[in-house]
PQR file with spaces between the fields and no chain letter, atoms N, CA, C, O and H, PARSE charges and radii, in Angstrom:
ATOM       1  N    UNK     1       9.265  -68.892   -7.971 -0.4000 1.5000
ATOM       2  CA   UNK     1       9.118  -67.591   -7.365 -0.0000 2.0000
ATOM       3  C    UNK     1       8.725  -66.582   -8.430  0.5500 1.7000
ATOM       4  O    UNK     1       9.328  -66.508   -9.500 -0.5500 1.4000
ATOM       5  N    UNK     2       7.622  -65.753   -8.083 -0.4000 1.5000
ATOM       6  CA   UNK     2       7.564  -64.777   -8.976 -0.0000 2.0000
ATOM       7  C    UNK     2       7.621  -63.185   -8.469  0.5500 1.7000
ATOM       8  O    UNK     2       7.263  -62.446   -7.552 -0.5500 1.4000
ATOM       9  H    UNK     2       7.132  -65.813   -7.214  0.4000 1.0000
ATOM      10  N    UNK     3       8.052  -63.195   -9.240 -0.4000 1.5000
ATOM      11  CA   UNK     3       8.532  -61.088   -9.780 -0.0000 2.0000
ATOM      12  C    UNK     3       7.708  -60.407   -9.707  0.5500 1.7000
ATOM      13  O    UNK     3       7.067  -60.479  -10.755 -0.5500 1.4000
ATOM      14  H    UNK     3       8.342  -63.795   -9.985  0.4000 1.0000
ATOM      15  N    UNK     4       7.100  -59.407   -8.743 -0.4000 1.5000
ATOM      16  CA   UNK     4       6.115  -58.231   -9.352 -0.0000 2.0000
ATOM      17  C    UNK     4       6.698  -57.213  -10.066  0.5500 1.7000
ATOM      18  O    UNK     4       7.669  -56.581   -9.650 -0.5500 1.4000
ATOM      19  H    UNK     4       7.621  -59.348   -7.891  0.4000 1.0000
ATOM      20  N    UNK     5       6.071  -56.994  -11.283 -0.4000 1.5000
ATOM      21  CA   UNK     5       6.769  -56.102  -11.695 -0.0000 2.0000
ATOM      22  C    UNK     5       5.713  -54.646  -11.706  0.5500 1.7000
ATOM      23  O    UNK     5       4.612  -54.504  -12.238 -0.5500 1.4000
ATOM      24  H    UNK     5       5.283  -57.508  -11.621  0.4000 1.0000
ATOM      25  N    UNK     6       6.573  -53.631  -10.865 -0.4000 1.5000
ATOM      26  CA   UNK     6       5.495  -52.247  -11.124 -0.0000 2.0000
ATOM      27  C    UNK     6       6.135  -51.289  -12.000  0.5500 1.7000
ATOM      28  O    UNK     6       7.320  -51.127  -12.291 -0.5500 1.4000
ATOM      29  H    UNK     6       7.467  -53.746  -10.434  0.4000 1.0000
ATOM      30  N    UNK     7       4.937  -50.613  -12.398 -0.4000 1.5000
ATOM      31  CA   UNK     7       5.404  -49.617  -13.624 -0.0000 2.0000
ATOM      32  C    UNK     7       6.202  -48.161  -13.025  0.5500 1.7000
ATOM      33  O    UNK     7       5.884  -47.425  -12.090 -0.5500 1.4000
ATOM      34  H    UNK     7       3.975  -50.745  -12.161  0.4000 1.0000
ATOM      35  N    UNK     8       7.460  -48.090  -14.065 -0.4000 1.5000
ATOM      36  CA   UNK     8       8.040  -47.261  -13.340 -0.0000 2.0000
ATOM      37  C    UNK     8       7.955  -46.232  -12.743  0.5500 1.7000
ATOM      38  O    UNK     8       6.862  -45.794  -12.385 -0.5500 1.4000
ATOM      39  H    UNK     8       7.718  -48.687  -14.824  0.4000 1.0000
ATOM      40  N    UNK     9       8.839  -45.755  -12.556 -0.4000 1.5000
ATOM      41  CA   UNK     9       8.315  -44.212  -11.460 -0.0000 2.0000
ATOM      42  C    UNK     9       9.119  -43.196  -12.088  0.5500 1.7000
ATOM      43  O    UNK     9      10.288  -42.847  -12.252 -0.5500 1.4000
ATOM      44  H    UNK     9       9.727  -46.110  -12.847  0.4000 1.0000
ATOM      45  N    UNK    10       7.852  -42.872  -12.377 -0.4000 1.5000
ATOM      46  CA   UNK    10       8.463  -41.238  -13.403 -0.0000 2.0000
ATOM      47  C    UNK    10       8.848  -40.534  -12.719  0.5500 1.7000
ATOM      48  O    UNK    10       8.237  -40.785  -11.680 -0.5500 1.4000
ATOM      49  H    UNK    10       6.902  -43.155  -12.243  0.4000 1.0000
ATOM      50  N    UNK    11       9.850  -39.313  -12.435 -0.4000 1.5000
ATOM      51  CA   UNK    11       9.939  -37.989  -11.820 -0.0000 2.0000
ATOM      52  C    UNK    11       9.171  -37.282  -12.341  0.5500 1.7000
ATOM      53  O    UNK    11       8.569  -37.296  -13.415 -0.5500 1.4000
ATOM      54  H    UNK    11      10.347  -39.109  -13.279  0.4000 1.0000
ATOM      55  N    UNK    12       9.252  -36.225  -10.959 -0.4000 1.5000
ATOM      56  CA   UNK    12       8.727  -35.097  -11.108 -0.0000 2.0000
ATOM      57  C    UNK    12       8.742  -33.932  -12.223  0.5500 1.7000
ATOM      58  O    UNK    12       9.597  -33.062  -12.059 -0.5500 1.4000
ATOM      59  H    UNK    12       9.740  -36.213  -10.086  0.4000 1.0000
ATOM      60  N    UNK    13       7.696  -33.796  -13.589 -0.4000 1.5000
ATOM      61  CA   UNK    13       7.949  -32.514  -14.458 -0.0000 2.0000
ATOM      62  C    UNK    13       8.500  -31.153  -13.328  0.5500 1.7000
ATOM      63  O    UNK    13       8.105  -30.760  -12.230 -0.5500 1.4000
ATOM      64  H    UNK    13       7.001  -34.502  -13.721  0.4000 1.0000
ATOM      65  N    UNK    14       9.322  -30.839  -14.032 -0.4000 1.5000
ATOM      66  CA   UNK    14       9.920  -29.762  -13.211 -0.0000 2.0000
ATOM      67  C    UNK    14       8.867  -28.681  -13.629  0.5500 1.7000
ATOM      68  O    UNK    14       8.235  -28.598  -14.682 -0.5500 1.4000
ATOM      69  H    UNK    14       9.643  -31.158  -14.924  0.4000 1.0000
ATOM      70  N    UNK    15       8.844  -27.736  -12.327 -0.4000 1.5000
ATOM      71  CA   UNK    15       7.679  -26.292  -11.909 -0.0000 2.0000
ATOM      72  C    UNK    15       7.817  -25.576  -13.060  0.5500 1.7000
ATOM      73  O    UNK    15       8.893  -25.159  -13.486 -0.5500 1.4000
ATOM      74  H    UNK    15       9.357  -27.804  -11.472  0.4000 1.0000
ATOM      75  N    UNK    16       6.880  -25.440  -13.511 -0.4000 1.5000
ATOM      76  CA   UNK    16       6.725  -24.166  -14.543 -0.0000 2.0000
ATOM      77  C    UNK    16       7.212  -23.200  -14.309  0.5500 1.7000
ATOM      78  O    UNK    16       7.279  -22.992  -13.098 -0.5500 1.4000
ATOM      79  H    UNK    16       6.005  -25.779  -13.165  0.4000 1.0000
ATOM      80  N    UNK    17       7.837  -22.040  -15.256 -0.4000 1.5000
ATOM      81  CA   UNK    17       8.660  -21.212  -15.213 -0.0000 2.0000
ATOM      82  C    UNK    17       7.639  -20.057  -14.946  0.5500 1.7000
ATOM      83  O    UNK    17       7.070  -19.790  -16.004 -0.5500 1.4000
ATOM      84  H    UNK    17       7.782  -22.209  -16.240  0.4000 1.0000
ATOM      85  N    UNK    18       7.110  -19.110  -13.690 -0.4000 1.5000
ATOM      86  CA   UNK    18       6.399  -18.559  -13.796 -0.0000 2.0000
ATOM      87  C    UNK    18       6.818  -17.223  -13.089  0.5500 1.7000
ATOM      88  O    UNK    18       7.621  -17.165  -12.158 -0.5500 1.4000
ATOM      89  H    UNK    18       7.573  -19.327  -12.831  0.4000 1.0000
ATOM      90  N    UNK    19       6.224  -16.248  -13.606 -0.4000 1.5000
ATOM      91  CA   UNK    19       6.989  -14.646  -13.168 -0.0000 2.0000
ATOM      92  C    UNK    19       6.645  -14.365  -11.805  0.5500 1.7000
ATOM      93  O    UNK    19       5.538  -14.548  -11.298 -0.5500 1.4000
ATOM      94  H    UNK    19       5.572  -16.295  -14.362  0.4000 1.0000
ATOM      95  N    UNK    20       7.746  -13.874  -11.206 -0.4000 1.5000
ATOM      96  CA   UNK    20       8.119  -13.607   -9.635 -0.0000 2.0000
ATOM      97  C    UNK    20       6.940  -13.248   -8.702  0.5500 1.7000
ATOM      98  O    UNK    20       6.250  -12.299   -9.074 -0.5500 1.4000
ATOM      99  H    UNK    20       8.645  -13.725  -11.617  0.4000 1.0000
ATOM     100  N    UNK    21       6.712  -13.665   -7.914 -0.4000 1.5000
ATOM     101  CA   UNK    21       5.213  -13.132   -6.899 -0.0000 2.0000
ATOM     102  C    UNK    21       5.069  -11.913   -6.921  0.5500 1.7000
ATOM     103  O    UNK    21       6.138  -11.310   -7.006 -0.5500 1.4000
ATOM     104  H    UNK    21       7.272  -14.436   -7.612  0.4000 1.0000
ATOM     105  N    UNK    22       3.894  -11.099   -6.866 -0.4000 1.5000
ATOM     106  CA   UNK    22       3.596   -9.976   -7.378 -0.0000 2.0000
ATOM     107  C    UNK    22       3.583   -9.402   -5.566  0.5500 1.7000
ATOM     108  O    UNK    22       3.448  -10.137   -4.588 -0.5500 1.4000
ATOM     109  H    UNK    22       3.026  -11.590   -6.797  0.4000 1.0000
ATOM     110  N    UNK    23       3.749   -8.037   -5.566 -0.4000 1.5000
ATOM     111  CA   UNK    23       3.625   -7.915   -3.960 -0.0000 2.0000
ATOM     112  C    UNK    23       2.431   -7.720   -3.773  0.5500 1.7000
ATOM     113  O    UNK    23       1.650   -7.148   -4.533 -0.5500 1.4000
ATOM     114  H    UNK    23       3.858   -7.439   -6.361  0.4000 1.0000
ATOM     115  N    UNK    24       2.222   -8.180   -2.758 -0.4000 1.5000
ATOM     116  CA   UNK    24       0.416   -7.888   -1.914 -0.0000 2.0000
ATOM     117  C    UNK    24      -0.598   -7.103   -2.684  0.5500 1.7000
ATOM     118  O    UNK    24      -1.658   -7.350   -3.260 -0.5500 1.4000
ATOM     119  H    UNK    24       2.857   -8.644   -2.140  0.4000 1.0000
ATOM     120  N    UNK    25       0.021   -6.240   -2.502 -0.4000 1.5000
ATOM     121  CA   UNK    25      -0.909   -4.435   -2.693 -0.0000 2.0000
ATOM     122  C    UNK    25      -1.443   -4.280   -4.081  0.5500 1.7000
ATOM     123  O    UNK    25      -2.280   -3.441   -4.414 -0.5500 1.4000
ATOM     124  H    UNK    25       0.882   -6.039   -2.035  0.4000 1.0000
ATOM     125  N    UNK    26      -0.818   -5.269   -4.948 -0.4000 1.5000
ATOM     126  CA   UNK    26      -1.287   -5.001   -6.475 -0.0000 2.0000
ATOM     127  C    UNK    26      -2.542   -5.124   -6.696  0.5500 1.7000
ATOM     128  O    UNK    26      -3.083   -4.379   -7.512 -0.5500 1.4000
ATOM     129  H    UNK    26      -0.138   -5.951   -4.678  0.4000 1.0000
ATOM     130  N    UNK    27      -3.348   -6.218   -5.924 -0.4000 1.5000
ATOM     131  CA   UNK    27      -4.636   -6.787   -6.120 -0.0000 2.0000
ATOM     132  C    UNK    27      -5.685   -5.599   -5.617  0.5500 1.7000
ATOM     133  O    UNK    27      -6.842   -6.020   -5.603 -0.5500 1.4000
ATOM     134  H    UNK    27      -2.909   -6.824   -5.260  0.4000 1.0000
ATOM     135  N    UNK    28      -5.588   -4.582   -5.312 -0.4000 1.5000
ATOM     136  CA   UNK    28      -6.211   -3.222   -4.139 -0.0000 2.0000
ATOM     137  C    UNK    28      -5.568   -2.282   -5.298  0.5500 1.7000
ATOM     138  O    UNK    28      -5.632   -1.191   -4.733 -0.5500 1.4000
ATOM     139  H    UNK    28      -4.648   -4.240   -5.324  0.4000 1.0000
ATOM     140  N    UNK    29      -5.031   -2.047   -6.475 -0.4000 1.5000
ATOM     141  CA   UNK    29      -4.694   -1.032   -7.160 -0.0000 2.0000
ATOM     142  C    UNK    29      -5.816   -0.887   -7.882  0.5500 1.7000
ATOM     143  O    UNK    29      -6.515    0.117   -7.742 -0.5500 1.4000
ATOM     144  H    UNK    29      -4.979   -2.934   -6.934  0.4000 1.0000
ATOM     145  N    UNK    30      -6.261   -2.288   -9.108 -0.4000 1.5000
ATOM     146  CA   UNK    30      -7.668   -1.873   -9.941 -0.0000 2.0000
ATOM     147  C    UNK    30      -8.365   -1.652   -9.099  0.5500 1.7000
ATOM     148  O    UNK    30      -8.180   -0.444   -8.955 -0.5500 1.4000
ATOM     149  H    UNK    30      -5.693   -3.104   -9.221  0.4000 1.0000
ATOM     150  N    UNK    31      -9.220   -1.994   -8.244 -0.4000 1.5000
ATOM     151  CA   UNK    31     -10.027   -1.687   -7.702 -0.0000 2.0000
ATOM     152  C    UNK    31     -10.071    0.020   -6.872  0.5500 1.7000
ATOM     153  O    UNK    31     -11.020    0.802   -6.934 -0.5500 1.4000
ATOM     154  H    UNK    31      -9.369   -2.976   -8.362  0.4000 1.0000
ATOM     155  N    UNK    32      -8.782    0.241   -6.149 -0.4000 1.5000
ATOM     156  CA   UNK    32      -8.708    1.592   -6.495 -0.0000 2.0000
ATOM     157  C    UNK    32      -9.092    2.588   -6.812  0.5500 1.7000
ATOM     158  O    UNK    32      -9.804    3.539   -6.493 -0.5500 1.4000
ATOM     159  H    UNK    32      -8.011   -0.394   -6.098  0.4000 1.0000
ATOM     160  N    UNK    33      -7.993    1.890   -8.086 -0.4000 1.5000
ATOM     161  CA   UNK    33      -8.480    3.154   -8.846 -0.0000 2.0000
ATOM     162  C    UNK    33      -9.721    2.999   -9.619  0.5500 1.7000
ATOM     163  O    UNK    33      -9.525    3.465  -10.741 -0.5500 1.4000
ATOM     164  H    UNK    33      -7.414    1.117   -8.346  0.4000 1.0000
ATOM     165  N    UNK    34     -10.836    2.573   -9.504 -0.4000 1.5000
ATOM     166  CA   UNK    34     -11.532    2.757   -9.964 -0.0000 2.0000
ATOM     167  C    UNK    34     -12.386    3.022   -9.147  0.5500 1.7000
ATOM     168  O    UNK    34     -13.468    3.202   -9.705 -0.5500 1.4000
ATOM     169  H    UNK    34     -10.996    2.194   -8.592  0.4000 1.0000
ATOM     170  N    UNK    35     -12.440    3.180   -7.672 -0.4000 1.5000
ATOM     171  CA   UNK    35     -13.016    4.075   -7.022 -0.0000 2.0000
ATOM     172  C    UNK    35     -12.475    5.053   -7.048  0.5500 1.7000
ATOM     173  O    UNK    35     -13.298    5.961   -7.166 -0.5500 1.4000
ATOM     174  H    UNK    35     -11.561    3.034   -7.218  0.4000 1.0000
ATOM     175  N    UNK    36     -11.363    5.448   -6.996 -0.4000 1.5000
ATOM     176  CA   UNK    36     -11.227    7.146   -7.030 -0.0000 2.0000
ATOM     177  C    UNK    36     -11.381    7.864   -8.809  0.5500 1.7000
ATOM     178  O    UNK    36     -10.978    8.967   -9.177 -0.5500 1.4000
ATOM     179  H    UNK    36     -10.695    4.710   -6.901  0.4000 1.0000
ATOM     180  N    UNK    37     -12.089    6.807   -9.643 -0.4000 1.5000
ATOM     181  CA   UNK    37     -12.330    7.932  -10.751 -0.0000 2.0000
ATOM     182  C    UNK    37     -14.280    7.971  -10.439  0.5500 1.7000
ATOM     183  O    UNK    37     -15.115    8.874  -10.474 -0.5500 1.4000
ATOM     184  H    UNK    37     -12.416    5.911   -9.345  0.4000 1.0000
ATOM     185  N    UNK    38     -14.326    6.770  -10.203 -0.4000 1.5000
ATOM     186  CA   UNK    38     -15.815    7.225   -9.732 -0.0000 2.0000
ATOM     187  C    UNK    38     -15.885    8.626   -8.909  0.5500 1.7000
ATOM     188  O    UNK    38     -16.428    9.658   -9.305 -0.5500 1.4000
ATOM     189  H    UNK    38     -13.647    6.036  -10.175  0.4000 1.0000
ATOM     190  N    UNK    39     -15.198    8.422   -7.650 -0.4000 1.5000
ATOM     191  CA   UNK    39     -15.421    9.358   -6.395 -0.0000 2.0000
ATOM     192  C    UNK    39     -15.007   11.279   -7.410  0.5500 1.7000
ATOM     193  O    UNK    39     -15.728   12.276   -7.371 -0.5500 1.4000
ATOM     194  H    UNK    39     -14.757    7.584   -7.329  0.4000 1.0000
ATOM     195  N    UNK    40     -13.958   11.154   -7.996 -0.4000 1.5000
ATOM     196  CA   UNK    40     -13.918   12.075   -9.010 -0.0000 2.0000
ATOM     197  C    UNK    40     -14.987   12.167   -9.888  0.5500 1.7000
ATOM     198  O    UNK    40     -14.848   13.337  -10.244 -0.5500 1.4000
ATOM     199  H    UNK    40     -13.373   10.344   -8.027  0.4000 1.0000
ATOM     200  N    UNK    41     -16.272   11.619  -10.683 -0.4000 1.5000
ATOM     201  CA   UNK    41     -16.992   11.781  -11.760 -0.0000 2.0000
ATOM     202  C    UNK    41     -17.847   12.527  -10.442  0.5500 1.7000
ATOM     203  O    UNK    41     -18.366   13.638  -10.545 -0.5500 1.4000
ATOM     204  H    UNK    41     -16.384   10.668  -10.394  0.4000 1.0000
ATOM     205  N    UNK    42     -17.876   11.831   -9.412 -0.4000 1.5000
ATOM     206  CA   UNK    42     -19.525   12.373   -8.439 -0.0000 2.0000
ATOM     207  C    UNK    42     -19.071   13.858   -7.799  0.5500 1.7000
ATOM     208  O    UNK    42     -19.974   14.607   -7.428 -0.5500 1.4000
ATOM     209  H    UNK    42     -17.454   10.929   -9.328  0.4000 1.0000
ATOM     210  N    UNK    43     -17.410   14.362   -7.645 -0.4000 1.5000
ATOM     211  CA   UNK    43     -17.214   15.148   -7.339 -0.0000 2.0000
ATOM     212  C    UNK    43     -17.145   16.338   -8.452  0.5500 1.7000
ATOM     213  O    UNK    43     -17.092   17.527   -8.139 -0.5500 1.4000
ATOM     214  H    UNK    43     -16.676   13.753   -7.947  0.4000 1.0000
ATOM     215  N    UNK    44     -17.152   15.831   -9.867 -0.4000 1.5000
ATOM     216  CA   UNK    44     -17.137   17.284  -11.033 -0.0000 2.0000
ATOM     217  C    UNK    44     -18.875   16.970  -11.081  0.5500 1.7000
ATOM     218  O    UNK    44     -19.496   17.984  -11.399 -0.5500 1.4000
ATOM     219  H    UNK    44     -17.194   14.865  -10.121  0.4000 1.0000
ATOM     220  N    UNK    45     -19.644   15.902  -10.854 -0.4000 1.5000
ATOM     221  CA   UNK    45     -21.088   16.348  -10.865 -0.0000 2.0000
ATOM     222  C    UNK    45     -21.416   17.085  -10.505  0.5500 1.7000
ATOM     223  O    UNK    45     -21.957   18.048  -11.047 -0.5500 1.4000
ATOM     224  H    UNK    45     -19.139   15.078  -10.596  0.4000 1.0000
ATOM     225  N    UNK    46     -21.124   16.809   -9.099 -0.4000 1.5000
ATOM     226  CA   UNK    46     -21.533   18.003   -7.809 -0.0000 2.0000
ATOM     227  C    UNK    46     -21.247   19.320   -8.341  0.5500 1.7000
ATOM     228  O    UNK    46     -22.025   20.242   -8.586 -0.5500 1.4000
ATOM     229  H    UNK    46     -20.684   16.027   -8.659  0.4000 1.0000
ATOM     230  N    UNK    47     -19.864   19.233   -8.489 -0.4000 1.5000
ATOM     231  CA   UNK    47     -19.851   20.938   -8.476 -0.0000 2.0000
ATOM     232  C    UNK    47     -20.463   21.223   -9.844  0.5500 1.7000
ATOM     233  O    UNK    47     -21.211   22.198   -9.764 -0.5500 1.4000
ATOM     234  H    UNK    47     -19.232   18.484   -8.290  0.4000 1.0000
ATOM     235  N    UNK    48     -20.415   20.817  -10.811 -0.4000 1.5000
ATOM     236  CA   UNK    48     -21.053   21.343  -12.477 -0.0000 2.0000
ATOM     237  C    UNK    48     -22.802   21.852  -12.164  0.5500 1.7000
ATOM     238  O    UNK    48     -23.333   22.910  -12.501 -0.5500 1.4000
ATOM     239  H    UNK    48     -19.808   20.025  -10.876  0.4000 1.0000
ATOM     240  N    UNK    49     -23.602   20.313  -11.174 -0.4000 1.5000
ATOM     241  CA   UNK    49     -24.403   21.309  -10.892 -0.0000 2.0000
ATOM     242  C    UNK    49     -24.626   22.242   -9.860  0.5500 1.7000
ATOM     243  O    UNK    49     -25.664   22.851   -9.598 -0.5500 1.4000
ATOM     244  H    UNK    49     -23.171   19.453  -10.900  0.4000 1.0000
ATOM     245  N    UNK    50     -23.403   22.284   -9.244 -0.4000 1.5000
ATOM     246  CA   UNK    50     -23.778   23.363   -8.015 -0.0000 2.0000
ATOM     247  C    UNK    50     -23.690   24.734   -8.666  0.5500 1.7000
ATOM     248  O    UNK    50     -24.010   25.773   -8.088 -0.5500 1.4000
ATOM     249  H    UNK    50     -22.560   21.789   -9.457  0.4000 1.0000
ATOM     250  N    UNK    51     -23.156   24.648  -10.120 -0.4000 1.5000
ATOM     251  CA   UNK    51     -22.454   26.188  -10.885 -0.0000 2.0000
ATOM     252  C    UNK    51     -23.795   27.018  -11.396  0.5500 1.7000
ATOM     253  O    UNK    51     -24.003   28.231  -11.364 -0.5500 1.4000
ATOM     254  H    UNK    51     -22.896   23.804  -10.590  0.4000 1.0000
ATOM     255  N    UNK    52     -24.672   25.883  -11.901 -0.4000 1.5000
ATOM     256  CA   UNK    52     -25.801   26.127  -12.474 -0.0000 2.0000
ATOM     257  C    UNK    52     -27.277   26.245  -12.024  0.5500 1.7000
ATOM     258  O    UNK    52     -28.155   26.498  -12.849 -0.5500 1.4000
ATOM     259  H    UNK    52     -24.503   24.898  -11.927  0.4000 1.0000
């Protein structure tokens, strides 16, 4: 009679230690704000040349 022998069975590396889920809304902040400094540069345009 013969033996199969299979190679053992490793466990699972335990989950990487990784920092807490970020909430939703963070991913919509850069972007943001970087429309409202645009929407601000086109609004001191406007008026700088509306002065002149």
């Amino acid at each position: 009679m013969r033996v199969l022998s299979h190679p053992p069975v490793r466990p699972l590396p335990p989950p990487a230690a990784s920092s807490p889920p970020e909430p939703s809304m963070s991913r919509y902040v850069a972007p943001l704000g970087f429309t409202l400094a645009a929407v601000w540069v086109a609004v001191l345009f406007v008026l700088t040349s509306a002065t002149h």
